[in-house]
C-alpha positions in Angstrom: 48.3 150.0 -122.0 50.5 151.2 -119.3 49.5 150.4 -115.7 49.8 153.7 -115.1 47.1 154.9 -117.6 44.9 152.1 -116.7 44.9 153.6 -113.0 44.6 157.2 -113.9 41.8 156.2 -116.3 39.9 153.8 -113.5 40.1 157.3 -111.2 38.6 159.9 -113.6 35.7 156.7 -114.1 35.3 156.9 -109.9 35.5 160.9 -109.3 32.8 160.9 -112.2 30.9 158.5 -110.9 31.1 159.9 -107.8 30.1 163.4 -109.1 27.3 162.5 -111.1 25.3 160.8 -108.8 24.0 163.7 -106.6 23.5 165.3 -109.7 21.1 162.5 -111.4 19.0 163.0 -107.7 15.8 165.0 -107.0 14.4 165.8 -104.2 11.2 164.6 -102.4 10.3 166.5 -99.7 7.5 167.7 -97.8 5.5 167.3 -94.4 4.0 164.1 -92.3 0.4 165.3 -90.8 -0.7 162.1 -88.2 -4.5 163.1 -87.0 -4.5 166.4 -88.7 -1.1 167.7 -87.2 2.6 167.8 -87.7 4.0 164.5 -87.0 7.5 164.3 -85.5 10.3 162.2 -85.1 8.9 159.3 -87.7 11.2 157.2 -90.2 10.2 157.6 -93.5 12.0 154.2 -95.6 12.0 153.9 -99.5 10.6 150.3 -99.7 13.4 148.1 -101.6 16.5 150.6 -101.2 18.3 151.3 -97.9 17.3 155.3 -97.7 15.5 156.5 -95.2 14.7 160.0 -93.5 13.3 161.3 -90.4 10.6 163.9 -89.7 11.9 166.7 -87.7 9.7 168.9 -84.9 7.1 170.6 -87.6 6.8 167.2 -89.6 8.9 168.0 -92.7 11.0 165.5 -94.3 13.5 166.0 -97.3 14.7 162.9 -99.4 17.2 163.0 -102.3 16.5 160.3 -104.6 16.8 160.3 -108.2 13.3 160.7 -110.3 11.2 157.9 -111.1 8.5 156.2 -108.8 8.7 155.2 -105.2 7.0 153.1 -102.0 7.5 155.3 -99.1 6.9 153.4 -95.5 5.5 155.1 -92.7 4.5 153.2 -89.6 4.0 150.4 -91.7 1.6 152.3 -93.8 3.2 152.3 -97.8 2.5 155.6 -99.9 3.4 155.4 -103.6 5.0 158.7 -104.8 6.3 159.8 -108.0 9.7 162.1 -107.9 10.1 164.2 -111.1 13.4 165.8 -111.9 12.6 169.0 -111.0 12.0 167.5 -107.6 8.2 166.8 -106.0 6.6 168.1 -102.9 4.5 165.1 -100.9 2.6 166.2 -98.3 0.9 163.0 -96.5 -1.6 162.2 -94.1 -1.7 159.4 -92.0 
């Protein structure tokens, strides 16, 4: 095979791979209560993966991860979740 086609076929394999990733992703999102209210400003971390997301002023937080079942880490508190591929809303309460 010419080097050529080996190159052009080893790009179409990255631009797809690239592609279909986001695409393979849901999204997890919903809002951090801490004492009955909104809690701000905290790192939410996937336990095991290097994702991570922060709660803005009104406590909401908005992950993209692709479905299948997770260890979210809050303060050191862990908080299984399942993400379907529709997506999944998670409110949770510290």
């Amino acid at each position: 095979m010419c080097l050529i086609r080996r190159i052009g076929i080893a790009s179409l394999a990255l631009v797809l791979s690239i592609i279909a990733d986001p695409l393979l992703a849901a999204e997890l999102s919903g809002k951090v209560y801490r004492s009955g209210r909104p809690a701000a400003n905290l790192t939410i971390t996937v336990e095991g993966g290097n994702v991570e997301a922060r709660t803005d002023g009104r406590g909401d937080y908005r992950l993209d991860l692709p479905p299948g079942k997770y260890i979210l880490v809050i303060r050191g508190q862990r908080i299984p979740v399942t993400v379907s591929s529709g997506g999944t809303r998670q409110d949770i309460r510290l």
